[in-house]
C-alpha positions as a Markdown table, in Angstrom:
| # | Residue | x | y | z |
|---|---|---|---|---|
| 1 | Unk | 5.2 | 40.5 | -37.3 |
| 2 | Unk | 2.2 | 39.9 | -35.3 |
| 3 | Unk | 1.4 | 43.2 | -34.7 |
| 4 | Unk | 1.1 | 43.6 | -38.0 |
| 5 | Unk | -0.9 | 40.4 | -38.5 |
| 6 | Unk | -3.4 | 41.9 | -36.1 |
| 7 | Unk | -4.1 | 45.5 | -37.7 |
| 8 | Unk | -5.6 | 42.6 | -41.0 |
| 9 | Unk | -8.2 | 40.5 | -38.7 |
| 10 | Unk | -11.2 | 42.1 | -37.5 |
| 11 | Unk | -11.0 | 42.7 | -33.7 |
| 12 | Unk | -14.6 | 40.3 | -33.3 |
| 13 | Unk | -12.3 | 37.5 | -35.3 |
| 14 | Unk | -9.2 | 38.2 | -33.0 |
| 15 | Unk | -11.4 | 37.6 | -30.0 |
| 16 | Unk | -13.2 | 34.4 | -31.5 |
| 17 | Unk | -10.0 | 32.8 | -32.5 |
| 18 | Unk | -8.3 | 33.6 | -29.3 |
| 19 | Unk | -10.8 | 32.1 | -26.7 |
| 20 | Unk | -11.0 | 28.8 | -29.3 |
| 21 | Unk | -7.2 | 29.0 | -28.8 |
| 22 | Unk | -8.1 | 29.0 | -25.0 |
| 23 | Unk | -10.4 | 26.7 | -25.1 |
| 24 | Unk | -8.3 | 24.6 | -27.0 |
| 25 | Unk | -5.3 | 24.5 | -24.4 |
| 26 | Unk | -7.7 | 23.8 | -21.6 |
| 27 | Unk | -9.1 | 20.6 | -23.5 |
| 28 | Unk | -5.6 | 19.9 | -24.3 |
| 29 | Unk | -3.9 | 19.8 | -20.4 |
| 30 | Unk | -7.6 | 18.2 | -18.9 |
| 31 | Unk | -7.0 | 15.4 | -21.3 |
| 32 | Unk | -3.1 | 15.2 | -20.0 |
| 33 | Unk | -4.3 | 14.9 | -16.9 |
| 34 | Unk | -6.6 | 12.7 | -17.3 |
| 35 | Unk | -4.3 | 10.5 | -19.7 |
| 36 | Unk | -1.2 | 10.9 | -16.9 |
| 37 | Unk | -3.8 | 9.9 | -14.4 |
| 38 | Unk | -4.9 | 6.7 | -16.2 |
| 39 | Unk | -1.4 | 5.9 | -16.9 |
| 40 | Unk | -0.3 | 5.8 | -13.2 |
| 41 | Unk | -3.5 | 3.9 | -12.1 |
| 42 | Unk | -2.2 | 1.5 | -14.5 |
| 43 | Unk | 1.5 | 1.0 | -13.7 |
| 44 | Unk | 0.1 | 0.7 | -9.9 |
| 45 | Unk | -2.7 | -2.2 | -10.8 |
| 46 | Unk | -0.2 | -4.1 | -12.8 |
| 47 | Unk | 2.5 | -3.8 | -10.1 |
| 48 | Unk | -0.5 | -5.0 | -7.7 |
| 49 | Unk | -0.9 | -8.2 | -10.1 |
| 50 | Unk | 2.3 | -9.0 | -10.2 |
| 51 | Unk | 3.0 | -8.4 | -6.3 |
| 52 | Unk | 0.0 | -11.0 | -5.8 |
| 53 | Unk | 0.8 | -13.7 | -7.7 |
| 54 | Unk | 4.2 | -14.8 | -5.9 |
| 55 | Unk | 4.4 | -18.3 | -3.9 |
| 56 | Unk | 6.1 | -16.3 | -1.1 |
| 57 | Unk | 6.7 | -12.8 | 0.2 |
| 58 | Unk | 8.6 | -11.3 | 2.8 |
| 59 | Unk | 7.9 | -7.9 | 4.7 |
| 60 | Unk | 7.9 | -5.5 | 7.5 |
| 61 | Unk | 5.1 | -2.4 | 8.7 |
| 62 | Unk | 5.9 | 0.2 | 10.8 |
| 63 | Unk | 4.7 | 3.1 | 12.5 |
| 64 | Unk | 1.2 | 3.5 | 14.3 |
| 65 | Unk | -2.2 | 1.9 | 14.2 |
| 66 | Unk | -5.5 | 3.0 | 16.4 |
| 67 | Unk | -5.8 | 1.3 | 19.3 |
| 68 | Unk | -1.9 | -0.5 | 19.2 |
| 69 | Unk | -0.5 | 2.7 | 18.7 |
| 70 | Unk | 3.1 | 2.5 | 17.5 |
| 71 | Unk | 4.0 | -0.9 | 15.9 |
| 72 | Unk | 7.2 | -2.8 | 14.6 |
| 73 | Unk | 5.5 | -6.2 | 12.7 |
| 74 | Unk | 7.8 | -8.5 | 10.2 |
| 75 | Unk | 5.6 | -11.2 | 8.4 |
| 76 | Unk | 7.1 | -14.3 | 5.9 |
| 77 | Unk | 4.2 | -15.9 | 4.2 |
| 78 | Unk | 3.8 | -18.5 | 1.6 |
| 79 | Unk | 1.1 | -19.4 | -0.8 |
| 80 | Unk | 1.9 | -23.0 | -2.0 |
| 81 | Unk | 1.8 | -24.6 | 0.6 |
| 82 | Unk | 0.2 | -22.4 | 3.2 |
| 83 | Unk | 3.0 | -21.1 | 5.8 |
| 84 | Unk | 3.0 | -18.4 | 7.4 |
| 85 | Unk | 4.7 | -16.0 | 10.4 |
| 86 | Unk | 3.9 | -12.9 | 11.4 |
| 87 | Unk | 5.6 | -11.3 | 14.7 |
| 88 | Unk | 3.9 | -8.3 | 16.2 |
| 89 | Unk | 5.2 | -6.1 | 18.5 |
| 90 | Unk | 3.6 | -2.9 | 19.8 |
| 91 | Unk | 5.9 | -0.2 | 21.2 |
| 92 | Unk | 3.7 | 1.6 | 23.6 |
| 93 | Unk | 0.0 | 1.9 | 25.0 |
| 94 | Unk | -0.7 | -0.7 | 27.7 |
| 95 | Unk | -0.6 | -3.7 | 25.3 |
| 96 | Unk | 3.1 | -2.9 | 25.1 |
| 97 | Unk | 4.5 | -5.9 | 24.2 |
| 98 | Unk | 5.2 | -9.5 | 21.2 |
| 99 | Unk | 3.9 | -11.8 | 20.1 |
| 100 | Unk | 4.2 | -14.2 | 17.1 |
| 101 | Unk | 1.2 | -16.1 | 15.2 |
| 102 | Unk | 1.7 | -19.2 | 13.1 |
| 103 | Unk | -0.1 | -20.8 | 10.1 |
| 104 | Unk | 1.4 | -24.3 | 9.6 |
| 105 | Unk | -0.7 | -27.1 | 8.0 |
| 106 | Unk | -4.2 | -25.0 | 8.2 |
| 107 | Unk | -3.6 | -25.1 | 11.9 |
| 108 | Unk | -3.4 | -21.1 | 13.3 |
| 109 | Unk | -0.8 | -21.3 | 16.4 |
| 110 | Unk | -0.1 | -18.1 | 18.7 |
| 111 | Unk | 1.7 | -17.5 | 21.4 |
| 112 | Unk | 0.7 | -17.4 | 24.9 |
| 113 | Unk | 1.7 | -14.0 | 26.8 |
| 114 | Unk | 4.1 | -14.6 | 30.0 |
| 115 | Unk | 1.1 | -14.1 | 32.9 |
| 116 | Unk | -1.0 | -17.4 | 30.7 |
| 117 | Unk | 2.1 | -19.6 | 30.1 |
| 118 | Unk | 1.8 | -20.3 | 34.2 |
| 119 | Unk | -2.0 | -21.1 | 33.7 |
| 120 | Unk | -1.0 | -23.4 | 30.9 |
| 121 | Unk | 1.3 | -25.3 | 32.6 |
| 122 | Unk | 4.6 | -24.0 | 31.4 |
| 123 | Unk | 3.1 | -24.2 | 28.0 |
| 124 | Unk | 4.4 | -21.0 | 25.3 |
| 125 | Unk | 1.6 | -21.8 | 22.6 |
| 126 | Unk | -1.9 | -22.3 | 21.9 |
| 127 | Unk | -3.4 | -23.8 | 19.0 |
| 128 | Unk | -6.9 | -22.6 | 17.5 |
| 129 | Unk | -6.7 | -25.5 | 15.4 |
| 130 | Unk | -7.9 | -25.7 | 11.3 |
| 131 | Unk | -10.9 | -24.0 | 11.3 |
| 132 | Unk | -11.9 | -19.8 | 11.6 |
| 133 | Unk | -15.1 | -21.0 | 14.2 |
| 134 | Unk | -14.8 | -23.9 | 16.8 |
| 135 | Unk | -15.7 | -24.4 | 20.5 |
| 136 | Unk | -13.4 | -24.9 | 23.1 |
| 137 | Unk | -13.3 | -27.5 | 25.6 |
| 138 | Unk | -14.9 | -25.3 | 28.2 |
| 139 | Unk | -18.1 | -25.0 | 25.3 |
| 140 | Unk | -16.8 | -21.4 | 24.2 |
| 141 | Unk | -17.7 | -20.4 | 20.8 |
| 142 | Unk | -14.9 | -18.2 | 19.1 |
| 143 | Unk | -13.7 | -17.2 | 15.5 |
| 144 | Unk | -10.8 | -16.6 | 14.8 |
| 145 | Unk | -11.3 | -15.7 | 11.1 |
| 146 | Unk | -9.5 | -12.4 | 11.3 |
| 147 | Unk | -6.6 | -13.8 | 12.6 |
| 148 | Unk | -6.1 | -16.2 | 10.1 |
| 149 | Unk | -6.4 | -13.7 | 7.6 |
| 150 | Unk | -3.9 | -11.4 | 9.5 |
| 151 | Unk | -1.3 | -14.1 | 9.1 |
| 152 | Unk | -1.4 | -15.1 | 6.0 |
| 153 | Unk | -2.6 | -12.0 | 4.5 |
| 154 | Unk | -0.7 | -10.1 | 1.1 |
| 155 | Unk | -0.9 | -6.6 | 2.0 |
| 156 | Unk | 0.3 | -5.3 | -1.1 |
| 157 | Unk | -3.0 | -5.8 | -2.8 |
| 158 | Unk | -3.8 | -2.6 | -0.4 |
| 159 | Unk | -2.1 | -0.9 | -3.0 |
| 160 | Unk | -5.0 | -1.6 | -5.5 |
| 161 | Unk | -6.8 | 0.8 | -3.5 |
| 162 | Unk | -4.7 | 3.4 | -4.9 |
| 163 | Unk | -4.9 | 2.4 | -8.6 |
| 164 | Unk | -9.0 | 2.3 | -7.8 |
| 165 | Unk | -9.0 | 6.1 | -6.8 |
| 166 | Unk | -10.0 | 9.2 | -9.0 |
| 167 | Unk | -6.5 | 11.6 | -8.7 |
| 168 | Unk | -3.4 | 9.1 | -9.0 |
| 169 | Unk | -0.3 | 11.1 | -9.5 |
| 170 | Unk | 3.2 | 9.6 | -10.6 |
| 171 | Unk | 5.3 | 12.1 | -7.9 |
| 172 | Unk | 8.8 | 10.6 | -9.8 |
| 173 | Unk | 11.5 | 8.6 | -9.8 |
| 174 | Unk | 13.0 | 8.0 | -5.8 |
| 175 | Unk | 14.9 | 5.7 | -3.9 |
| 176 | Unk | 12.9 | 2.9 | -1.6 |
| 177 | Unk | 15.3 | 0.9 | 0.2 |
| 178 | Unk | 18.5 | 1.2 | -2.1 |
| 179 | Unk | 15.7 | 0.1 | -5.2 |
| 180 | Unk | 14.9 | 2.6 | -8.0 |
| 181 | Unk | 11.4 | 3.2 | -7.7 |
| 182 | Unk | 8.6 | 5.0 | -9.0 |
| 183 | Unk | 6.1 | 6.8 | -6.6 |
| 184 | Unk | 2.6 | 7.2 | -7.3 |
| 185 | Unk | -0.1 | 8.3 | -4.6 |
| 186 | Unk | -3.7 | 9.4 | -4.5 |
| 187 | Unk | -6.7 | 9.9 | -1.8 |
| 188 | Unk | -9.6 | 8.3 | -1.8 |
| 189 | Unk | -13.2 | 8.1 | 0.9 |
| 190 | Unk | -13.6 | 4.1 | 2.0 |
| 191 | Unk | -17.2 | 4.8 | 0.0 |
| 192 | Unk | -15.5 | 5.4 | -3.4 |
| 193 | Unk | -12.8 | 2.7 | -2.7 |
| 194 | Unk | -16.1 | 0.4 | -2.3 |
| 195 | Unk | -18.0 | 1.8 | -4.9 |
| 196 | Unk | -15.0 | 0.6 | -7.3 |
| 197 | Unk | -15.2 | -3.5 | -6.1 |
| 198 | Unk | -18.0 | -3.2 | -8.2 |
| 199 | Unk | -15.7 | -3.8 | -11.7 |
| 200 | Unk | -14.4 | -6.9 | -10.0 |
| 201 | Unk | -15.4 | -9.8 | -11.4 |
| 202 | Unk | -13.3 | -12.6 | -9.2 |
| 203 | Unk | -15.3 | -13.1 | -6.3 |
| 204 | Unk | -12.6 | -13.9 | -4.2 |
| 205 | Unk | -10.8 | -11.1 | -4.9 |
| 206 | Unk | -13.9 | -8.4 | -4.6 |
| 207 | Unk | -14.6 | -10.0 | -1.0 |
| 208 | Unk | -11.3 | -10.0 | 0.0 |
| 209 | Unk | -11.0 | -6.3 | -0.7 |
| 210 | Unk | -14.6 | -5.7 | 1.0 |
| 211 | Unk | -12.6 | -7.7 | 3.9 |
| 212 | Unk | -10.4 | -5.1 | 4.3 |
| 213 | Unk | -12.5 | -2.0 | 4.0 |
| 214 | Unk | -14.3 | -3.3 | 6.7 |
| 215 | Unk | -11.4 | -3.2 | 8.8 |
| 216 | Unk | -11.0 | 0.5 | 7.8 |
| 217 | Unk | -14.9 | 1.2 | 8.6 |
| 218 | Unk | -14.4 | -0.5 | 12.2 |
| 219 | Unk | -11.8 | 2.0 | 12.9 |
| 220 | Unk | -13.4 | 4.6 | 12.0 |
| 221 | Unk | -11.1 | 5.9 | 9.1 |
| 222 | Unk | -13.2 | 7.1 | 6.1 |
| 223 | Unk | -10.5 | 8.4 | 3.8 |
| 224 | Unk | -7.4 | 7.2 | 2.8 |
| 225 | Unk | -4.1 | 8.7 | 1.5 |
| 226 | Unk | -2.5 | 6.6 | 0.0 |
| 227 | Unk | 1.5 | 5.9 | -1.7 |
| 228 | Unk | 2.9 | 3.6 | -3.5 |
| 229 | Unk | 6.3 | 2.7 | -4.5 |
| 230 | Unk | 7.0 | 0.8 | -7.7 |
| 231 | Unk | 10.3 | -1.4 | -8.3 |
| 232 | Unk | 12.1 | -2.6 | -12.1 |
| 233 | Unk | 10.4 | -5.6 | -11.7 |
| 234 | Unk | 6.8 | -3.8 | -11.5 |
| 235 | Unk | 6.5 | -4.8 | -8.2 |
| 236 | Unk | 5.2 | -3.3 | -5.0 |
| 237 | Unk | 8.1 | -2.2 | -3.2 |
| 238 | Unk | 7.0 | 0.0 | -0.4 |
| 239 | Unk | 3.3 | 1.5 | 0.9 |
| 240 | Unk | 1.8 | 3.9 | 3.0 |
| 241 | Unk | -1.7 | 3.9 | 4.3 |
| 242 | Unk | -2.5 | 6.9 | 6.3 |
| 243 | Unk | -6.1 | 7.8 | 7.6 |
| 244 | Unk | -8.0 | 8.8 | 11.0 |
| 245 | Unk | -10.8 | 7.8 | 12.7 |
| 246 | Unk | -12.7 | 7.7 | 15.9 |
| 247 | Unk | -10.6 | 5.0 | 17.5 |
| 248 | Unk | -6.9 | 7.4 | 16.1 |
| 249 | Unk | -4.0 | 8.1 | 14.0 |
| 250 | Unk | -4.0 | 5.3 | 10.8 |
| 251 | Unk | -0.4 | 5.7 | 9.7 |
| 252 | Unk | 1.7 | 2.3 | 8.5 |
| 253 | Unk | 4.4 | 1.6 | 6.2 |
| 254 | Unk | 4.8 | -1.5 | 4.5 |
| 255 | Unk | 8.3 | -2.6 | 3.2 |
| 256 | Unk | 8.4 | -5.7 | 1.0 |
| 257 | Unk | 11.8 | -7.4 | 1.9 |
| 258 | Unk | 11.8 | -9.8 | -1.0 |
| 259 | Unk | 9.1 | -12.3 | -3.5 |
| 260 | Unk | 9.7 | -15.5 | -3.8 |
| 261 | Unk | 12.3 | -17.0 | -1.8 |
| 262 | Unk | 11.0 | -20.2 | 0.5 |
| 263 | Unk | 9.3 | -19.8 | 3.1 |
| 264 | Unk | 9.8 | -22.2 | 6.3 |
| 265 | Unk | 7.4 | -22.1 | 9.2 |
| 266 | Unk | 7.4 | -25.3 | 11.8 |
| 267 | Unk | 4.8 | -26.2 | 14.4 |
| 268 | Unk | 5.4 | -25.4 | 17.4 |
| 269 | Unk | 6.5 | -28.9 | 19.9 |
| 270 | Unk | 2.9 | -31.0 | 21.0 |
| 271 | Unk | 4.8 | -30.9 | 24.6 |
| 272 | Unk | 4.4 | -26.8 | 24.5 |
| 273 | Unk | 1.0 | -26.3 | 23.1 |
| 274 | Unk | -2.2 | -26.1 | 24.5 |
| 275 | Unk | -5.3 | -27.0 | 22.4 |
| 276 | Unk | -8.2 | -24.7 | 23.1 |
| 277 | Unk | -10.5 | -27.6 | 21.7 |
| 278 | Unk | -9.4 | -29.9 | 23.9 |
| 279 | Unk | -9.2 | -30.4 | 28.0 |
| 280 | Unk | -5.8 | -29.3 | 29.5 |
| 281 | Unk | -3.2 | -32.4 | 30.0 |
| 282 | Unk | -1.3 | -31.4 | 33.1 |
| 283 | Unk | 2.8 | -31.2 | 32.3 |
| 284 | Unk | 5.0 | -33.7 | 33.4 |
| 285 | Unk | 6.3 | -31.2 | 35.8 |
């Protein structure tokens, strides 16, 4: 039949109506793309939204980060109050070693590492009090600023990164720690990722994202791969941030053990603390 079709329509027609069948079917699968594209960007930003507003999260990052090298961290933080935990421990490299920081009552805690405890007195903690800059006793000026944010930080607005980028792919359907989830990923430079804070209209939120490509800059990394995995509840589940830059391998996976169950932090004893802002009270032994 179309043989026959063809020995009716003039061979110039046949070619005409061919490549505006082409052209056609390009248009057609760019659109798709672009459509499928803007579709997973969107699932991923309102997984973000929802991830972000929760009184309390729970999770744990693993694998390696410049300069630590291989990590194992597990955080509990909560939003309303402020409380917050986050022990660190890096697996190799010379700081090989734990510790744990504390956010209770605006007042950052951390603890002391075995060779200071002597120098303290016996003492396991030090407090850096309610403020990012103070002095100390000795008339040192420090900030402490990042750490703070370290500790009580969401990390699964990282994942708005992702929904930020150009090429966001849904990869499928997969399993994330027993959940049903859906995986999305993309790659973006740190240039184009800050390019995109522009559309941000909260200023908290623009800054805090400016925050943490600044961390990114410092190491050196200037692209970013980046995955995501999306629960039923629309909620970040599990991400990857992989990178590399001057200072090494950028490669950590964040698991989000669970939203919205309480979140209990006490203050370390007065007895075992040592306040940097004030002069050191010998123990009683």
């Amino acid at each position: 039949m179309s043989l026959a079709v063809r020995a009716f329509v003039p061979p110039r027609v046949v070619g005409a109506g061919l490549a505006a069948l082409l052209l056609a079917g390009c248009g057609t699968g760019a659109g798709t793309e672009r459509s499928a594209a803007s579709a997973a960007a969107d699932a991923v930003a309102r997984a973000v939204e929802r991830s972000e507003d929760v009184t309390s999260l729970h999770y744990r990052v693993t694998g390696r980060f410049p300069q630590r090298g291989r990590i194992a961290d597990e955080a509990a933080v909560g939003t309303k109050p402020v409380a917050a935990r986050l022990r660190t421990a890096n697996l190799s490299g010379d700081e090989k070693g734990e510790s744990e920081l504390l956010l209770v009552g605006g007042v950052l805690y951390g603890s002391a590492s075995d060779d200071m405890v002597e120098e303290m007195g016996g003492r396991h903690w030090i407090s850096y009090g309610p403020k990012a800059e103070f002095t100390t006793h000795g008339g040192l000026r420090m900030d402490v600023g990042g750490l703070r944010d370290q500790v009580s930080r969401n990390p699964a607005r990282e994942a708005a990164f992702l929904a930020a980028a150009e090429d966001v792919k849904r990869i499928g359907s997969e399993k994330a720690d027993g959940a049903d989830t859906t995986h999305y990923a993309a790659t973006a430079t740190v240039d184009e990722l800050r390019a995109s804070l522009r559309k941000i209209d909260d200023k908290a939120t623009r800054q805090s994202r400016e925050n943490s490509l600044d961390q990114y800059e410092k190491l050196g990394v200037d692209e970013l791969t980046l995955d995501v995995w999306v629960d039923g509840t629309d909620r970040v589940r599990r991400l990857r941030t992989q990178g590399f830059g001057r200072h090494g391998q950028l490669d950590l996976t964040y698991t989000f053990l669970d939203y919205g169950k309480p979140v209990t932090v006490r203050a370390p004893r007065a007895d075992d603390t040592v306040d940097l802002r004030k002069p050191l009270k010998k123990s009683g032994s």
